[in-house]
N, CA, C and O atoms as a printed pandas DataFrame, in Angstrom:
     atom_number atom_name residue_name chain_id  residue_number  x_coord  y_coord  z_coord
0              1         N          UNK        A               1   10.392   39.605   20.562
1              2        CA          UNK        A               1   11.301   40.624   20.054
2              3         C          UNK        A               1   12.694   40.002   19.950
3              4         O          UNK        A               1   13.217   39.179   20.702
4              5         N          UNK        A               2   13.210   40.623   18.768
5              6        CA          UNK        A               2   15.014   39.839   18.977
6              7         C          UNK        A               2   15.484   41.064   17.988
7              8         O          UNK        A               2   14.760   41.924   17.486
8              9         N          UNK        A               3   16.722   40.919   17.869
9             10        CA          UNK        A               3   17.527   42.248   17.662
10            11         C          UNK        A               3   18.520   41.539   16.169
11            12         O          UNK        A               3   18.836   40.350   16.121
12            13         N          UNK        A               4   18.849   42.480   15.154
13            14        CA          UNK        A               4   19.238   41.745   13.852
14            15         C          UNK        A               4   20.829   42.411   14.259
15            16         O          UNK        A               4   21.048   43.440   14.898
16            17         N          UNK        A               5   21.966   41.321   13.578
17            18        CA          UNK        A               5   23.322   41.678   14.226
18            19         C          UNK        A               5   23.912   42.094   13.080
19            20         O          UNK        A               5   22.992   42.324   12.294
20            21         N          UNK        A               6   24.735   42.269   12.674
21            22        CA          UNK        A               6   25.583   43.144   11.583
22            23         C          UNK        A               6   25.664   42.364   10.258
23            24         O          UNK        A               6   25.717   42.819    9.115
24            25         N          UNK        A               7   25.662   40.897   10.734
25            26        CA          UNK        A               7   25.251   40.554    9.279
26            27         C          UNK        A               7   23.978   40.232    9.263
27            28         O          UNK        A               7   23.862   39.405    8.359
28            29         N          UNK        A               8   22.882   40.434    9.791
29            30        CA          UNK        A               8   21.482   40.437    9.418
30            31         C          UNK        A               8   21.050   39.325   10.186
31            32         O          UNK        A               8   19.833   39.147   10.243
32            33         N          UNK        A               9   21.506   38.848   10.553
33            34        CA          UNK        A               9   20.986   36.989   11.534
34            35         C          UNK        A               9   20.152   37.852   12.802
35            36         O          UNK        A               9   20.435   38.818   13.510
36            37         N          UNK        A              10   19.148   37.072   12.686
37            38        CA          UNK        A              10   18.244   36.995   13.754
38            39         C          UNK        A              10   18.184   36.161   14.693
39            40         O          UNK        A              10   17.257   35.422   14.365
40            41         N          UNK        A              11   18.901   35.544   16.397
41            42        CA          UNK        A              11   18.806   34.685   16.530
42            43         C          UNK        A              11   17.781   34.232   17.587
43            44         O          UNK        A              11   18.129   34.607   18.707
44            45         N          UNK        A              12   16.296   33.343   17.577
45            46        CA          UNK        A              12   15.318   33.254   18.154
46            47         C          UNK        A              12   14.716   31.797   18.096
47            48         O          UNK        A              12   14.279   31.308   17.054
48            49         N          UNK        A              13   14.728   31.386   18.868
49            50        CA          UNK        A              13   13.848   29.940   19.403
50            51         C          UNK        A              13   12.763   29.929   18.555
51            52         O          UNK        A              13   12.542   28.864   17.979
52            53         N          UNK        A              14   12.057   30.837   18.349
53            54        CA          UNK        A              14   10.695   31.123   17.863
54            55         C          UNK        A              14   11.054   30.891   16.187
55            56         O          UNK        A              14   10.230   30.178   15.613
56            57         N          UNK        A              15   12.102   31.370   15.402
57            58        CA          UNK        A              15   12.466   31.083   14.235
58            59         C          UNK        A              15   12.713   29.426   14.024
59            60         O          UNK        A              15   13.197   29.269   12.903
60            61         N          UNK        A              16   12.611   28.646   14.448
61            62        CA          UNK        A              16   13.347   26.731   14.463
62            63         C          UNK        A              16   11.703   26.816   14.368
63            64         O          UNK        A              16   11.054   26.658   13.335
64            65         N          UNK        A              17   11.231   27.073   15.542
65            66        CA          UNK        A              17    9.618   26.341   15.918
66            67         C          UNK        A              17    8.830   26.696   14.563
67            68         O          UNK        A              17    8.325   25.828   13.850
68            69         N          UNK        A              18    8.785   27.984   14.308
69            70        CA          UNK        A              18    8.593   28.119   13.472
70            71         C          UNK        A              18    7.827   27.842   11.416
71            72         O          UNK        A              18    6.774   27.719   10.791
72            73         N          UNK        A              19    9.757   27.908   11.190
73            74        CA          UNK        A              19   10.225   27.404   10.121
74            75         C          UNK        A              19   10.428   25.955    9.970
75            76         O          UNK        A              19   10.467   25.581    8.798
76            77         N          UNK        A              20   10.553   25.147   10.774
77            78        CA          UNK        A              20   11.181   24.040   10.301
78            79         C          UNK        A              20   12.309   23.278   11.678
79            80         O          UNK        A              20   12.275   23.526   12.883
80            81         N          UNK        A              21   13.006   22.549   11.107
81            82        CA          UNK        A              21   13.544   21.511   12.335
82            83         C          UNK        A              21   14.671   21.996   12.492
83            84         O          UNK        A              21   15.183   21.397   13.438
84            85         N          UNK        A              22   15.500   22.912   12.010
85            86        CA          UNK        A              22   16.303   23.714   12.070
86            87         C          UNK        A              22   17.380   24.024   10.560
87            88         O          UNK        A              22   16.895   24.358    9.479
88            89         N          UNK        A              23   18.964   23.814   10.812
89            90        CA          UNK        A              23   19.537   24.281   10.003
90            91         C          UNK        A              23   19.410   23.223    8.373
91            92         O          UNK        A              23   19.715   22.037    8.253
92            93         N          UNK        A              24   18.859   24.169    7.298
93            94        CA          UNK        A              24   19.110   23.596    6.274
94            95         C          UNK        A              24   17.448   24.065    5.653
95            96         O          UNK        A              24   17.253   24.367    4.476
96            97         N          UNK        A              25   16.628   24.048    6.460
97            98        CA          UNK        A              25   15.014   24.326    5.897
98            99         C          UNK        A              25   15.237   25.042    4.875
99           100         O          UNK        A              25   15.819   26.113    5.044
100          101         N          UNK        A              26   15.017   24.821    4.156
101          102        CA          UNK        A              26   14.190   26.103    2.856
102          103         C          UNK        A              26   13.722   26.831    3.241
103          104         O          UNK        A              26   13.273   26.705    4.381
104          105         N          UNK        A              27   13.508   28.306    2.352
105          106        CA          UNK        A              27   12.913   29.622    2.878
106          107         C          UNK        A              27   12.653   30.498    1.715
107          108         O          UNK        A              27   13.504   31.009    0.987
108          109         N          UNK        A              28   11.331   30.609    1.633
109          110        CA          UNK        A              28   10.689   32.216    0.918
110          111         C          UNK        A              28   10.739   33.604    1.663
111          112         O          UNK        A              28    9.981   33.848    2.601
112          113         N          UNK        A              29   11.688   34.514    1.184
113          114        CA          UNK        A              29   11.644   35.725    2.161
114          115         C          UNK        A              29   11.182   36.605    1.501
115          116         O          UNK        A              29   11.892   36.685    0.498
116          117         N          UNK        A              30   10.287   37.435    1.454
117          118        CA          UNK        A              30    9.928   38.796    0.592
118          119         C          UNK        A              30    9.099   39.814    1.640
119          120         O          UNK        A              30    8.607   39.574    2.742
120          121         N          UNK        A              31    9.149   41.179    0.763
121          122        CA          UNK        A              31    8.582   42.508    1.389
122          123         C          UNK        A              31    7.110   42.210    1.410
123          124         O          UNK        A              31    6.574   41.351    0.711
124          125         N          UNK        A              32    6.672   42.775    2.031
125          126        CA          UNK        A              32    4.663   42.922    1.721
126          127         C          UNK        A              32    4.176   44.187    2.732
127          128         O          UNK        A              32    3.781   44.142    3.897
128          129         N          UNK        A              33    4.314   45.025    2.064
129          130        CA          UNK        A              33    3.505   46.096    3.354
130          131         C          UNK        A              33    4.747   46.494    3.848
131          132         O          UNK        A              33    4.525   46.850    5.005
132          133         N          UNK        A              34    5.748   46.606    3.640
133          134        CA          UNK        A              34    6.623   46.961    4.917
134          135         C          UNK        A              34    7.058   45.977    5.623
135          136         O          UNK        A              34    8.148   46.227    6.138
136          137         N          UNK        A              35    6.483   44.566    5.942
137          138        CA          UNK        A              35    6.501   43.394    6.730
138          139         C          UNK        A              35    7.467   42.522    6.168
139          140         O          UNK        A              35    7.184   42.556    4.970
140          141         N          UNK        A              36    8.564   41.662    6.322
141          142        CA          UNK        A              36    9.308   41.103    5.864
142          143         C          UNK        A              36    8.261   39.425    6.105
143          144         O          UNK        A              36    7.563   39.217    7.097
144          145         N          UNK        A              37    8.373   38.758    5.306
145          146        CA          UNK        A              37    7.159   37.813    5.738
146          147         C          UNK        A              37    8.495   36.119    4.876
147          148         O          UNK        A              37    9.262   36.192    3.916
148          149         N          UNK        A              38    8.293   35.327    5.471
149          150        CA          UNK        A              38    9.516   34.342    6.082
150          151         C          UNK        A              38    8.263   33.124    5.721
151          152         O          UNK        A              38    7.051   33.092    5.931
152          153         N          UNK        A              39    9.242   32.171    5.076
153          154        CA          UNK        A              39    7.795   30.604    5.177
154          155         C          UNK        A              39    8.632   29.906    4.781
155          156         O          UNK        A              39    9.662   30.328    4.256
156          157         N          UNK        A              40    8.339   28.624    4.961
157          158        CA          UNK        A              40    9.412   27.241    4.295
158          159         C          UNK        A              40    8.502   27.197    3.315
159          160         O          UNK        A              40    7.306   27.476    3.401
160          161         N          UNK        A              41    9.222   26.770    2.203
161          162        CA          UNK        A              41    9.420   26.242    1.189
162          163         C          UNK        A              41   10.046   25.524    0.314
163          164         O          UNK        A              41   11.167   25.966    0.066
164          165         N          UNK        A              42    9.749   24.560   -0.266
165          166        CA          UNK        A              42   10.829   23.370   -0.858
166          167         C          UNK        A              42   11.845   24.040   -1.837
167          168         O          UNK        A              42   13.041   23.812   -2.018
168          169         N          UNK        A              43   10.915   25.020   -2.462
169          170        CA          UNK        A              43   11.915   25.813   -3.647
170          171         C          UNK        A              43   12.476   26.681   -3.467
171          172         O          UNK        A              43   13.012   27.397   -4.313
172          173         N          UNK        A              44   12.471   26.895   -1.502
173          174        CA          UNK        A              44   12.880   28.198   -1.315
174          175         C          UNK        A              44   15.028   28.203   -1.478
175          176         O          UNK        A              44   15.784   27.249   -1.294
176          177         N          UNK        A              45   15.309   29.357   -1.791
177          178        CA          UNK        A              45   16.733   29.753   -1.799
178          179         C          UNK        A              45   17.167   30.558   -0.790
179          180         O          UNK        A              45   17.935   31.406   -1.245
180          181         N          UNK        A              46   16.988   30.665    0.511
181          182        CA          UNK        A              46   17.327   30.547    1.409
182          183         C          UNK        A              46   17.217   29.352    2.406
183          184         O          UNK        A              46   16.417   28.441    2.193
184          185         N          UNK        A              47   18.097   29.372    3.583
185          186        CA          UNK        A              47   18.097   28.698    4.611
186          187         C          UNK        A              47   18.473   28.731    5.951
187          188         O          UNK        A              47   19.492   29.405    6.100
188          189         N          UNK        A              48   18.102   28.332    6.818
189          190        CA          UNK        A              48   18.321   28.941    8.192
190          191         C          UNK        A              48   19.767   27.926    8.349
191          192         O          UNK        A              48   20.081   26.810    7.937
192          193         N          UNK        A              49   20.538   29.170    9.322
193          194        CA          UNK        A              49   21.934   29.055    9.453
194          195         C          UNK        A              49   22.018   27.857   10.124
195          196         O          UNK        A              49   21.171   27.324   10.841
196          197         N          UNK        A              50   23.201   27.459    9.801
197          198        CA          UNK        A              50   23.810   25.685   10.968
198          199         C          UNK        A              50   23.142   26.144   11.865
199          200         O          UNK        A              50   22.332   25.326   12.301
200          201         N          UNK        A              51   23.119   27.328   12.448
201          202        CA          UNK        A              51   22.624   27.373   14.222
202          203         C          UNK        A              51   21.548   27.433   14.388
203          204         O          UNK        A              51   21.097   27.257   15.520
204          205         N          UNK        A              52   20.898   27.650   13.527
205          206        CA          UNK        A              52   19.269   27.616   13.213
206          207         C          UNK        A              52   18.476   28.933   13.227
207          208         O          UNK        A              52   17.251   29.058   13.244
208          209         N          UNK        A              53   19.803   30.278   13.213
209          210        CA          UNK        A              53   19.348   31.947   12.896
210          211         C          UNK        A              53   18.678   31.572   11.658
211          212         O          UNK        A              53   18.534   30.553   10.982
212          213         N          UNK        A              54   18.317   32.822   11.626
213          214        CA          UNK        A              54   17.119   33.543   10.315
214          215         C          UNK        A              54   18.238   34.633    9.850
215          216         O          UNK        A              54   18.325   35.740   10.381
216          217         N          UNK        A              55   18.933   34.265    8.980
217          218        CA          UNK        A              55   19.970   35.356    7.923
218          219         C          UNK        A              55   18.785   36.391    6.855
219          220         O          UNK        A              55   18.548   35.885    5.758
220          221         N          UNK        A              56   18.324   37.291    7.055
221          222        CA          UNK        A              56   17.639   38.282    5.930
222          223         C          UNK        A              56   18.760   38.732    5.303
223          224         O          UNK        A              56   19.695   39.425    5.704
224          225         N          UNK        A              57   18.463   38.113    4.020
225          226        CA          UNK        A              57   19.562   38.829    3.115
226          227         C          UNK        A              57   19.635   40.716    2.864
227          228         O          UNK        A              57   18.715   41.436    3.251
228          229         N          UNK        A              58   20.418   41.059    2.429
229          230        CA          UNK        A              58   21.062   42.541    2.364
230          231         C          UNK        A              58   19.621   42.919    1.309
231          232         O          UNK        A              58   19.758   44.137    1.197
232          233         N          UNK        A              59   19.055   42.756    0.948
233          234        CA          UNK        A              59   18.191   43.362   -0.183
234          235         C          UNK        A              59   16.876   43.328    1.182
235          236         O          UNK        A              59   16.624   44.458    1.599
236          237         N          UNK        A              60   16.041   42.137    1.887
237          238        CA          UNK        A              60   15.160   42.324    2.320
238          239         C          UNK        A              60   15.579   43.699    3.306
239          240         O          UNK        A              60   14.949   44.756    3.270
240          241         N          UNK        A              61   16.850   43.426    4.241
241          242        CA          UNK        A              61   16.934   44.461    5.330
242          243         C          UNK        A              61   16.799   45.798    4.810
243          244         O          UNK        A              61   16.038   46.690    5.187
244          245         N          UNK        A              62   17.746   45.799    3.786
245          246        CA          UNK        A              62   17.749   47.476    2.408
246          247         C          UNK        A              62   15.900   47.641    2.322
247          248         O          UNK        A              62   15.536   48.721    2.788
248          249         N          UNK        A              63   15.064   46.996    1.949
249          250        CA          UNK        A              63   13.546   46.963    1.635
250          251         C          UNK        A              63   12.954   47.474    3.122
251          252         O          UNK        A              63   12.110   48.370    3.141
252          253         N          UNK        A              64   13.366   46.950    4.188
253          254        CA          UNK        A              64   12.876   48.295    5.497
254          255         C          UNK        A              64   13.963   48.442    6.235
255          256         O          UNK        A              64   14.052   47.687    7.203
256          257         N          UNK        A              65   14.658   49.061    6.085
257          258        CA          UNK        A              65   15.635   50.094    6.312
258          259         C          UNK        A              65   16.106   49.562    7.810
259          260         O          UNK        A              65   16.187   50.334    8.765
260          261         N          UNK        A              66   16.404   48.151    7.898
261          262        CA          UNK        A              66   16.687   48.055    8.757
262          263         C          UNK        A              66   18.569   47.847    8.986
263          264         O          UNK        A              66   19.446   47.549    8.174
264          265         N          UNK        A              67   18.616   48.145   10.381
265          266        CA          UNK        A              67   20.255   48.392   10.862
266          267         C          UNK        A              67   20.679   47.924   11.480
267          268         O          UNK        A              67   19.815   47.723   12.333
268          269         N          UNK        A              68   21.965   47.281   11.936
269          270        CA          UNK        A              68   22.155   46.062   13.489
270          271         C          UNK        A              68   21.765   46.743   14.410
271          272         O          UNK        A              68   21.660   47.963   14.532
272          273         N          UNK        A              69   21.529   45.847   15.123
273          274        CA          UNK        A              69   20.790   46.072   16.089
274          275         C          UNK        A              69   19.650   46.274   16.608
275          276         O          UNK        A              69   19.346   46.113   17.790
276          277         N          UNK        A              70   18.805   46.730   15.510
277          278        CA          UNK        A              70   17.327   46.439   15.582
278          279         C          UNK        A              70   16.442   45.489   16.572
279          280         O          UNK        A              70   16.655   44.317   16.881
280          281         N          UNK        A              71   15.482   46.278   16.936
281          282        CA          UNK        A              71   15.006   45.590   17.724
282          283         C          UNK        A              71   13.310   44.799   16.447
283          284         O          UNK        A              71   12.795   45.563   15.631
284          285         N          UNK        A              72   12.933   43.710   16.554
285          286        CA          UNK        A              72   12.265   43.207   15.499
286          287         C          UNK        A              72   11.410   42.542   16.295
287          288         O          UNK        A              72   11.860   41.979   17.293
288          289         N          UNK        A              73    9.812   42.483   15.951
289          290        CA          UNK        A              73    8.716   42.027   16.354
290          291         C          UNK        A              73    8.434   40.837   15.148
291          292         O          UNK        A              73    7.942   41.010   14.033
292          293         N          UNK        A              74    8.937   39.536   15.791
293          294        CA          UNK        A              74    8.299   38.652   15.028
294          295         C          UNK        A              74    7.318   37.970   15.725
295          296         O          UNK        A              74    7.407   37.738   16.931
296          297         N          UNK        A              75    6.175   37.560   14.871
297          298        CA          UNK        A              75    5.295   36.793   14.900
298          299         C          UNK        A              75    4.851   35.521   13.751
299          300         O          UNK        A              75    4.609   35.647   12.551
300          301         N          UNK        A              76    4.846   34.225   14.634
301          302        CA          UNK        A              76    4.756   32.920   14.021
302          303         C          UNK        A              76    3.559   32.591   13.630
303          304         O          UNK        A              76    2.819   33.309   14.302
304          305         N          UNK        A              77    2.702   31.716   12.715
305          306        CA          UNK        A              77    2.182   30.741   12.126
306          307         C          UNK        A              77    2.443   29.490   12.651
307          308         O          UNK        A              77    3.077   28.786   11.865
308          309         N          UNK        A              78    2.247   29.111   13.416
309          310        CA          UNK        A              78    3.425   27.577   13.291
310          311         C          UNK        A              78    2.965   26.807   12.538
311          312         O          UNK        A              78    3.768   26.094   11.936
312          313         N          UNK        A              79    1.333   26.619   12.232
313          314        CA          UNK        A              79    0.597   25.795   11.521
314          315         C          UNK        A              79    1.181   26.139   10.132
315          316         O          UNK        A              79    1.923   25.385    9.502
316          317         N          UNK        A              80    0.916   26.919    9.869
317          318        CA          UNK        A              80    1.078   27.418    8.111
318          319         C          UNK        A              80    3.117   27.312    7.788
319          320         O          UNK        A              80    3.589   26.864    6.743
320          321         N          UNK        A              81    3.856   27.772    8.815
321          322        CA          UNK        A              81    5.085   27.502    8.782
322          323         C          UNK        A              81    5.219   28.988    8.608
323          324         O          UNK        A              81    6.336   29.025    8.092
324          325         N          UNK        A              82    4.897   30.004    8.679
325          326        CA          UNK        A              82    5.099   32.065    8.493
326          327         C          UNK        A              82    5.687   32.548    9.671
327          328         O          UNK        A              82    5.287   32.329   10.814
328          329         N          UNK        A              83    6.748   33.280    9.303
329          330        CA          UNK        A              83    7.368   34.693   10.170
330          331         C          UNK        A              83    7.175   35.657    9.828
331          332         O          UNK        A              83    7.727   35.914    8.758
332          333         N          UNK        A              84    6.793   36.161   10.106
333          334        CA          UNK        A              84    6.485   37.873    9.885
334          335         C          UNK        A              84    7.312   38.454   10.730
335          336         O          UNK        A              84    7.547   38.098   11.885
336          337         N          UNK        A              85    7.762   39.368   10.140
337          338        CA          UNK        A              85    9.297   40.257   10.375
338          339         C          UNK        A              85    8.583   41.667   11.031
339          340         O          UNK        A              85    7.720   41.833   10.169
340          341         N          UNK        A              86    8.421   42.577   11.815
341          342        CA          UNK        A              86    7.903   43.318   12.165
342          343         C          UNK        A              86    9.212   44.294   12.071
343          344         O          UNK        A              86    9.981   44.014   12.990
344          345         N          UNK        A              87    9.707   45.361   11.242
345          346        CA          UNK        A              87   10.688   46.515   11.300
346          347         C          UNK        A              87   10.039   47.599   12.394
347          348         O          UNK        A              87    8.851   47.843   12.602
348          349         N          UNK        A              88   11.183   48.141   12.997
349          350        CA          UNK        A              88   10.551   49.394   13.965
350          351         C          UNK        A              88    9.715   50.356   12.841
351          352         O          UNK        A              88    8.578   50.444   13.305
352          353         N          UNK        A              89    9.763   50.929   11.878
353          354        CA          UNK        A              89    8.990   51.327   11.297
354          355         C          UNK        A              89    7.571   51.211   11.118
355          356         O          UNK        A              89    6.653   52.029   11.178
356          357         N          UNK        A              90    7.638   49.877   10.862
357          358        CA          UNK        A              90    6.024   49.449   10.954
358          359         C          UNK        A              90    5.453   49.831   12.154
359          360         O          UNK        A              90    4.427   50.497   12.295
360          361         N          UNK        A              91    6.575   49.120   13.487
361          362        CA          UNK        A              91    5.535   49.152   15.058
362          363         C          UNK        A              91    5.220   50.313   14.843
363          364         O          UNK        A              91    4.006   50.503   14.781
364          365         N          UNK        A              92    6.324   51.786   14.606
365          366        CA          UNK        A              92    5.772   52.973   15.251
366          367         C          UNK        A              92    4.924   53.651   14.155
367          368         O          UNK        A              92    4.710   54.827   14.449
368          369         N          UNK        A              93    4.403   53.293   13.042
369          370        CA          UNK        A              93    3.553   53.288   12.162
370          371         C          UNK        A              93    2.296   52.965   12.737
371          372         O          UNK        A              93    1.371   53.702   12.396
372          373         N          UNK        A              94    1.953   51.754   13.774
373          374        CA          UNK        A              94    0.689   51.079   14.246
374          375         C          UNK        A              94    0.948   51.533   15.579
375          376         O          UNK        A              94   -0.068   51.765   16.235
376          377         N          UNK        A              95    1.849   51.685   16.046
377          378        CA          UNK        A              95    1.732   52.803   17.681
378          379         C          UNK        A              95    0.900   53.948   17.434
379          380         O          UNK        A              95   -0.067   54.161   18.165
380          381         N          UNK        A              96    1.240   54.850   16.287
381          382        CA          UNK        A              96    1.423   56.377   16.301
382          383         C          UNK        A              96   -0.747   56.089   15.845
383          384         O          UNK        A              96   -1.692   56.661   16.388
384          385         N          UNK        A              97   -0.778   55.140   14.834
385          386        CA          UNK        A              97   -2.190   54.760   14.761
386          387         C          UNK        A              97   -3.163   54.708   16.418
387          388         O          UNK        A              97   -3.996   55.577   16.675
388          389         N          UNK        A              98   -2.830   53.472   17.444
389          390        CA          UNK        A              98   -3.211   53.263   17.969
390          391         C          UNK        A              98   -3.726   54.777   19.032
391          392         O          UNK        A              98   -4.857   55.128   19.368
392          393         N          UNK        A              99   -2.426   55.377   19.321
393          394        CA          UNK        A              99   -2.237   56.586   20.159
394          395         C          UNK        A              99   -3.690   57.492   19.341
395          396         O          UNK        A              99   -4.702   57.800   19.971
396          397         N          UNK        A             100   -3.507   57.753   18.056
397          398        CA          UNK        A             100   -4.409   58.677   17.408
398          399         C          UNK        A             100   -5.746   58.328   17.507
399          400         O          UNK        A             100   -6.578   59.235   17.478
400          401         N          UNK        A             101   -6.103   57.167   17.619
401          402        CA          UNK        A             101   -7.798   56.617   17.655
402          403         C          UNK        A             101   -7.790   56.991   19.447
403          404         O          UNK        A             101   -8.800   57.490   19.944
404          405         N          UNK        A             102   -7.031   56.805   19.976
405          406        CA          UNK        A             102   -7.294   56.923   21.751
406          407         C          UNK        A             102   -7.110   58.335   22.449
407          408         O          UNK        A             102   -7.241   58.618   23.640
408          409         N          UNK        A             103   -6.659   59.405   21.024
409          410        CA          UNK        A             103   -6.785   60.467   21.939
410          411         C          UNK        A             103   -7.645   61.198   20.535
411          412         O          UNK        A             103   -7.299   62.234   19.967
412          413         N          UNK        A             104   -8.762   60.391   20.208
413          414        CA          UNK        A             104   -9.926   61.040   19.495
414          415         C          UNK        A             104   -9.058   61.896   17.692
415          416         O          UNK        A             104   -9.677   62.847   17.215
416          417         N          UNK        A             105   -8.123   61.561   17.168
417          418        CA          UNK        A             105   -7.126   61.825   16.059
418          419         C          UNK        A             105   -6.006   62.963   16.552
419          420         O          UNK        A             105   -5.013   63.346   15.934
420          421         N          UNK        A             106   -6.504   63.391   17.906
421          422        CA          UNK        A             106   -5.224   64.789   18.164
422          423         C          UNK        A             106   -3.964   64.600   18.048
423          424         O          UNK        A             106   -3.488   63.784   18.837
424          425         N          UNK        A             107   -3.047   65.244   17.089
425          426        CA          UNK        A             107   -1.496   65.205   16.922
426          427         C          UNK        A             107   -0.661   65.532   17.915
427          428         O          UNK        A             107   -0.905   66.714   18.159
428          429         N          UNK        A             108    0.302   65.100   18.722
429          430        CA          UNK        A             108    0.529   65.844   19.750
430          431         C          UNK        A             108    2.200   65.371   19.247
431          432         O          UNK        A             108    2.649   64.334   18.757
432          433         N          UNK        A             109    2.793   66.628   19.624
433          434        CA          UNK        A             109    4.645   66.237   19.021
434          435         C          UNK        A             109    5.506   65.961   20.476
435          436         O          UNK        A             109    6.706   65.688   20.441
């Protein structure tokens, strides 16, 4: 989990290991599902900051409604080089799932 700051930087150990050797990697960022999904790429037009944050530009964060401070579930690839961006939306999308199969579909508010 790591938390996105006012200008959108994510900053996580797990983003370097990741992506790449740190500041300067190339980067494909796009929506899929709700999931913000992160990969090096040679042609990519992004790049991870001198410090080696993950900057989501203003259009991906606008695409799930995310806000500083966020708390964000990423999960790595390291083989393939993928971040997957997890927005609170999604988790409580696959919480509110999980809860419903375990109490047999009952809605409870």
């Amino acid at each position: 989990m790591a938390a996105i700051d006012v200008s959108g930087r994510i900053a996580d150990r797990m983003i370097v290991r990741a992506l790449g050797s740190g500041c300067g990697t190339r980067l494909q960022i796009r929506e899929s599902a709700g999931l913000i999904v992160v990969r090096r790429d040679p042609q990519g037009v992004f790049t991870l900051t001198g410090q080696g944050h993950l900057h989501l530009p203003a259009a991906a964060r606008k695409w799930c409604g995310l806000q500083p401070g966020d708390r964000l579930l990423l999960a790595a690839d390291l083989i393939a080089g993928v971040l997957i961006v997890h927005p609170p939306a999604t988790l409580d999308a696959v919480v509110a799932q999980i809860h419903a199969a375990a109490l047999g579909g009952e809605q409870h508010e």
